[in-house]
N, C-alpha and C positions, 0 to 999 in steps of 0.2 A: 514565639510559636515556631519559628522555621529555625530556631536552633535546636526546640525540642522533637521536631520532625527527622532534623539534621543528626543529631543522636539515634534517633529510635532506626532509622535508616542504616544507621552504621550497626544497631547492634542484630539487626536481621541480617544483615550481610555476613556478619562476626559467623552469627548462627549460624547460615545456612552453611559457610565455609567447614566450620568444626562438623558438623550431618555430615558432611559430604567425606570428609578427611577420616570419619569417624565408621563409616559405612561402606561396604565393597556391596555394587550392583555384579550378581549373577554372570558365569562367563558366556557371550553370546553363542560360540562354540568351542569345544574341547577336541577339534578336527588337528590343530596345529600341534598338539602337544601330543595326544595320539599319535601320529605320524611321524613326531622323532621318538619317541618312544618302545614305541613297538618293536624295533630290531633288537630291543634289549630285553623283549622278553621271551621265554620259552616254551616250549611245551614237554612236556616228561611224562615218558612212558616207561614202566618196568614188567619186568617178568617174573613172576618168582615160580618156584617148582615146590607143592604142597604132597608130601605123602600120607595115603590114607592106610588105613589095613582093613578089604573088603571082608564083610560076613560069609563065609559061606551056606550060612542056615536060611532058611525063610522065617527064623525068628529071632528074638533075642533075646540071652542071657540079662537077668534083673541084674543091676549094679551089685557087684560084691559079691556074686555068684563066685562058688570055687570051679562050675564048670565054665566061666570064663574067661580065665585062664586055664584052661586044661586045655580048651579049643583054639586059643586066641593063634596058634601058632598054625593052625590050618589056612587063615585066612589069607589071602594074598597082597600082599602090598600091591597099592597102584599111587601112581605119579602124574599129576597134573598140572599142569601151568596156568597160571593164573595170572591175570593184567589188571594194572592197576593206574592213572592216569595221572597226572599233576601239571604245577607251573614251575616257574622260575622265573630267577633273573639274575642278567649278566655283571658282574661290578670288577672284574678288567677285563682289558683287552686279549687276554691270554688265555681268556675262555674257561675263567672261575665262575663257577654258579651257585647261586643259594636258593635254598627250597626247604622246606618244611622235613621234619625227620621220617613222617610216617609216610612219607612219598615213598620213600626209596627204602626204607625200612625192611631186611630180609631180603632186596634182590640179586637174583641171580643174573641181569644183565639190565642196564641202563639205557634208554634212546633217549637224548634230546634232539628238539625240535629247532631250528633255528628260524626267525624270520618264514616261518609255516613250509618252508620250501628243503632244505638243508639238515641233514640229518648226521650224528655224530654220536658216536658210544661214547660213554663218560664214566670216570671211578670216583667211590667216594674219599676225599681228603679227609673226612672227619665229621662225626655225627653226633648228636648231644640230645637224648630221649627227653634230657628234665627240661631244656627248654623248647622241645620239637623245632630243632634247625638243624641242617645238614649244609655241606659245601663240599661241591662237585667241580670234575675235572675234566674238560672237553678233550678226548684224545685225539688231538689236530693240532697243527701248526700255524696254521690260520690265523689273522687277528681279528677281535669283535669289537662290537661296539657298546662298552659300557654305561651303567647307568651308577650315582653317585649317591650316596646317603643323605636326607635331610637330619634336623635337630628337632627328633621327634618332639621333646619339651617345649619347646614352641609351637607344638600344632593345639588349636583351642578347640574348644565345642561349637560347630558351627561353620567353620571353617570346611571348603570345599575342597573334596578329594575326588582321584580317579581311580578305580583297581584294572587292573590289565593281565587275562589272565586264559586258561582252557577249559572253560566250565565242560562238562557233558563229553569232552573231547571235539568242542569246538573251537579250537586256537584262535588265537588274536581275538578276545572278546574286550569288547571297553564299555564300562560301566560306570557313572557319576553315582556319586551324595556328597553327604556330608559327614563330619564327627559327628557322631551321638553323644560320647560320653568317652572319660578318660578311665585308669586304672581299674577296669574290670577284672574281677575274676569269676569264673565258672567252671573249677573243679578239675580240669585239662591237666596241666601239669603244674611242677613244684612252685616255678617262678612266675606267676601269673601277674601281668599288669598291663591288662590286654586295652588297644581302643578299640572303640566300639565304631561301626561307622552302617550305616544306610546305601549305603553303595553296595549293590545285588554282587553275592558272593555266595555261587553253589559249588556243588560237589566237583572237582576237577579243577578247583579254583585255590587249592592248598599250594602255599608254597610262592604263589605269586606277591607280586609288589603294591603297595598303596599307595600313590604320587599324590605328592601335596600338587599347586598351583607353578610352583618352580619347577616341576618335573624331577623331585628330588622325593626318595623313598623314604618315608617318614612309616612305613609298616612293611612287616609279614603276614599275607592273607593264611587265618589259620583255623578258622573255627565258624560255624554257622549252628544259627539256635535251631533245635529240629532236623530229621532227615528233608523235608522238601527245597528248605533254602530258599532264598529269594522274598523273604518277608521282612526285611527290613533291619534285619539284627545279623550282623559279622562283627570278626574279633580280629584283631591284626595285631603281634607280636611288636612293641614301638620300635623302631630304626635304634635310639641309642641300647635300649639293652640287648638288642640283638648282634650289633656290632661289635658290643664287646666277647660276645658268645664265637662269631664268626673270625676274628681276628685272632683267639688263641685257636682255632681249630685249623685255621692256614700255616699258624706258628708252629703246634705244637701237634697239631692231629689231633685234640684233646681240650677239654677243659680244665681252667684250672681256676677254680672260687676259693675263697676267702671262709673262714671259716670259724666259728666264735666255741663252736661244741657247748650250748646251753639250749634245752626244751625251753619251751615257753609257750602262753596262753593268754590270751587276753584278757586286757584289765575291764572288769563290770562296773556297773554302778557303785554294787554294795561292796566289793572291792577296795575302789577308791577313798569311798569313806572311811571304810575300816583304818585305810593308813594315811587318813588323812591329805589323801590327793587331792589338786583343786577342781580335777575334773578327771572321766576317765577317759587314760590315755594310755601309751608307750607299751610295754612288752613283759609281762609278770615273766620271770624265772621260775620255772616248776621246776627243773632241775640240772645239773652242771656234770658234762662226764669228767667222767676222772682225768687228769692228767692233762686235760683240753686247755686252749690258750685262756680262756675264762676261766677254769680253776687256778692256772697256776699264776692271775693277778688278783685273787681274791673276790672273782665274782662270787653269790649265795645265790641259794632258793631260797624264794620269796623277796629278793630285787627287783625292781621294778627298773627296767631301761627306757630311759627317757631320751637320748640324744646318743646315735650315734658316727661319731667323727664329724662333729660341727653340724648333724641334719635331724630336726625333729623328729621323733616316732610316735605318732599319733596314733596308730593303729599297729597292734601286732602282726599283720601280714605283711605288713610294709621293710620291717627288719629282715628276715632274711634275703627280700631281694636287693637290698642296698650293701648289705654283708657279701653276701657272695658279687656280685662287681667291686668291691674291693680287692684291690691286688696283695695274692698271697705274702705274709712276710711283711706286710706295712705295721708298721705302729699307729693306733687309732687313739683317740680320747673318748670312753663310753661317760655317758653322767648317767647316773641310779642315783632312785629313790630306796632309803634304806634308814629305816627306824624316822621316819618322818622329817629327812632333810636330804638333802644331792650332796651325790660324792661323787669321783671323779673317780677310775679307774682305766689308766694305761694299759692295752692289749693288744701283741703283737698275734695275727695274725695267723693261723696255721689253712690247710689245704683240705677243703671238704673230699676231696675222690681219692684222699691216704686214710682220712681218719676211720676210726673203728666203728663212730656210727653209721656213716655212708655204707660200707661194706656191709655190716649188721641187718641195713634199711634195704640193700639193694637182695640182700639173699632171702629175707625173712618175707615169707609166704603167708598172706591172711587164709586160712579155711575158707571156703564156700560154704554157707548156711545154705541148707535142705528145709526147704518150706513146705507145709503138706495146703492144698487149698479145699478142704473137706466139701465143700457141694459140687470140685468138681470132681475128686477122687484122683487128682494127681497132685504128685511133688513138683517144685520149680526149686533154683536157684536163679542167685541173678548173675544178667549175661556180664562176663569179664573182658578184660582189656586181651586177655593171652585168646579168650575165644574171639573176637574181633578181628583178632592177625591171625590167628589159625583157619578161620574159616574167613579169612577176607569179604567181611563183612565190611559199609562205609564205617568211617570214624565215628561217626556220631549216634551210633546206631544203640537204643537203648529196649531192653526186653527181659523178660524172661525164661530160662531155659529148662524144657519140662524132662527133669528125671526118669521118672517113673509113672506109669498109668497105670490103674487097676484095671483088672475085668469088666469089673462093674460100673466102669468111669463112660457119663456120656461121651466122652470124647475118645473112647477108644477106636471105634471104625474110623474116624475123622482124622487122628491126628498120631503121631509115633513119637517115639522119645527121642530127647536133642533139637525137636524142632522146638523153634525161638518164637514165644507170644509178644507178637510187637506194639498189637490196640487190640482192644476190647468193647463193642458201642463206638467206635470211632475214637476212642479215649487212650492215649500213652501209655502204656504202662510200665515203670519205672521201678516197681517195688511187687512186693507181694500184696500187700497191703492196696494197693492201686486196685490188683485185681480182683480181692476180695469184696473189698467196695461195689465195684462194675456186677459182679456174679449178685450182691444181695440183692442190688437195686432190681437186674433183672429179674431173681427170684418175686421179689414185690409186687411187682407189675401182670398185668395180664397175658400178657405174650409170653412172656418165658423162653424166648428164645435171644441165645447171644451168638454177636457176628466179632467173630475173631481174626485178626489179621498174624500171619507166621510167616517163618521162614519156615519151610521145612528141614529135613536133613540134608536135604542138596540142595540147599541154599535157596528155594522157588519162592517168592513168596506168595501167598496162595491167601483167599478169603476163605474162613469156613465160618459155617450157619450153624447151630447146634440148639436142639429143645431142652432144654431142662425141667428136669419133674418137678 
């Protein structure tokens, strides 16, 4: 009996030891880590200079009118400045700084903020749209105090994080959570493999750093679900693919990715089956440009990439951003699926920002679809990324923008054309479709009246109430 006591003893001990080894209790406070940290983070403010060309009418020409350009040159240009806020952070002592691209994106003059006290104009070294990162230059002699990269790949779900950053233009803010979630994507830009994290991240908060536990930047704060922020969902750019982004933009002023030249599309269910995959996975080829480092090793359409350069592709979004962090000019091993067996296919490498797609993709303009919403008697389109930076609207800001109004359109007294429908009944509206919905329901209903939320043309945003018949 007291050897079977003498066991059971030791193997709760065992236990409790592995609990404990196995589990991190909560930090009591994030006061110490905050405090060396902070000299390394920034505040950013730009200016940029917006020209408009005033009407000189008390009306306006319908779209596509020929007297609007017969008049258009009467009108007066005017010039406005405009300010836009952000974060940073420092990572040498030389007073290099990184921050998100749509911080600085278009300015006409740069302030960083140092330690909330100390002030410095800065140029940019090099800026990179497709992954929104930018790296700035403190114009001073001075040394700083830098902050160091963690190995994003080792941060887990769960795992507690800091962001430190200038929400609202209130510098030196610190904010705890945790990981939500890894490789997010949400439609932002090309290379998305965003974490996710619960640490309150609002507007002014772009640009800034994510601190693991070590006080080592394991993210770029970049993205928030919603205009209000603070509900529990941020997106942080992870530390290693950002570093490789920042590290040719110090080298080179520029990007330079890796580059395969093949479309692709993801493999389906009924897909897999058809060619006999064992499951669906990897990156169907829909098709190969010409003369691209994939043609000229005999990649096809209708290959299926399963592996490449020794790393599974389980998902098609997952390949181009593994591709491009491959260094130009490398020789890889891709394995494809092709007539119902792997092959292996030897591919060196070429340069996405030479090749003719990139060029093609960067100049090639989607049309704006004109949407008519017939019970209210106007057109909308949906708002664009060029109208966001043209009228320095926030990032995230999603709406529609109204074309044209009839006569006979309730919302003529109330509303003017270019002003932005942002909710409808309190509701997003995202699409046309969103708002046709919102309009039946209130048709349906007995009140008949819908509350609109816009921007107007000078950017106000404004509530309006309107009855519908």
């Amino acid at each position: 009996m007291i050897k079977i006591k003498t066991v059971l003893l030791t193997f709760i001990i065992v236990l409790s030891s592995y609990s404990s080894a196995t589990s991190k209790n909560p930090p009591e406070s994030f006061a110490d880590l905050a405090e060396k940290l902070m000299p390394s983070v920034v505040n950013i403010s730009t200016t940029t200079i917006i020209t408009t060309q005033n009407n000189p009418f008390p009306f306006q020409f319908p779209p596509g009118s020929p007297f609007e350009d017969m008049f258009k040159e009467f009108g007066t240009p005017q010039e406005r400045k405009s300010s836009a806020l952000g974060s940073g952070f420092i990572i040498d002592e030389k007073g290099i700084v990184v921050t998100n691209n749509h911080v600085i994106q278009d300015a006409e003059d740069i302030i960083v903020r140092v330690n909330g006290d100390k002030e410095y104009k800065a140029k940019v070294v090099g800026a990179d749209p497709l992954s929104d990162i930018a790296v700035l230059q403190l114009e001073t002699k001075e040394k700083f105090t830098p902050v160091k990269f963690g190995n994003s790949d080792k941060a887990r779900i769960g795992d507690w994080v800091i962001a430190i950053g200038n929400p609202f233009g209130l510098g030196g803010t610190v904010t705890s959570g945790i990981i939500s979630a890894r490789n997010r994507s949400i439609g932002l830009t090309r290379y998305e493999d965003y974490i996710q994290t619960d640490a309150s991240i609002n507007s002014g908060n772009s640009g800034g750093p994510l601190f693991d536990m070590n006080g080592d930047v394991i993210g770029i704060n970049t993205a928030i679900l919603g205009r209000s922020g603070s509900i529990g969902i941020g997106f942080s750019i992870p530390s290693n693919s950002a570093k490789i982004v920042i590290d040719q933009l110090i080298e080179f002023g520029e990007t330079k990715r890796g580059w395969l030249g093949v479309r692709i599309q993801d493999v389906t269910k009924e897909i897999a089956e058809v060619e006999k995959l064992d499951e669906p996975r990897g990156a169907l080829v829909a098709s190969v440009a010409e003369n691209s480092p994939s043609d000229k090793a005999g990649v096809k359409a209708g290959d299926i990439i399963l592996e490449f350069n020794g790393v599974r592709i389980q998902e098609m979004k997952e390949l181009p951003i593994i591709v491009a962090r491959t260094q130009v000019g490398k020789k890889v091993k891709v394995k494809i699926w092709r007539n119902k067996e792997e092959i292996i296919k030897t591919i060196t490498l070429g340069r996405l920002e030479t090749s003719e797609d990139f060029k093609v993709g960067e100049k090639k303009k989607i049309p704006l679809k004109e949407i008519e919403i017939e019970n209210l008697k106007i057109t909308v389109r949906k708002l664009s990324n060029e109208d966001i930076k043209s009228r320095n609207l926030p990032n995230q800001t999603t709406g529609l923008v109204i074309t044209k109004i009839k006569n006979d359109s309730p919302l003529f007294n109330s509303i003017e054309v270019n002003s932005i429908i942002l909710e409808a009944q309190k509701k997003k509206i995202r699409s046309a479709n969103d708002l046709n919905q919102v309009v039946k329901n209130v048709l349906n209903s007995n009140q008949k009246t819908i509350l609109l939320v816009i921007y107007n043309s000078q950017n106000q945003r404004r509530y309006i109430g309107v009855k519908l018949d």
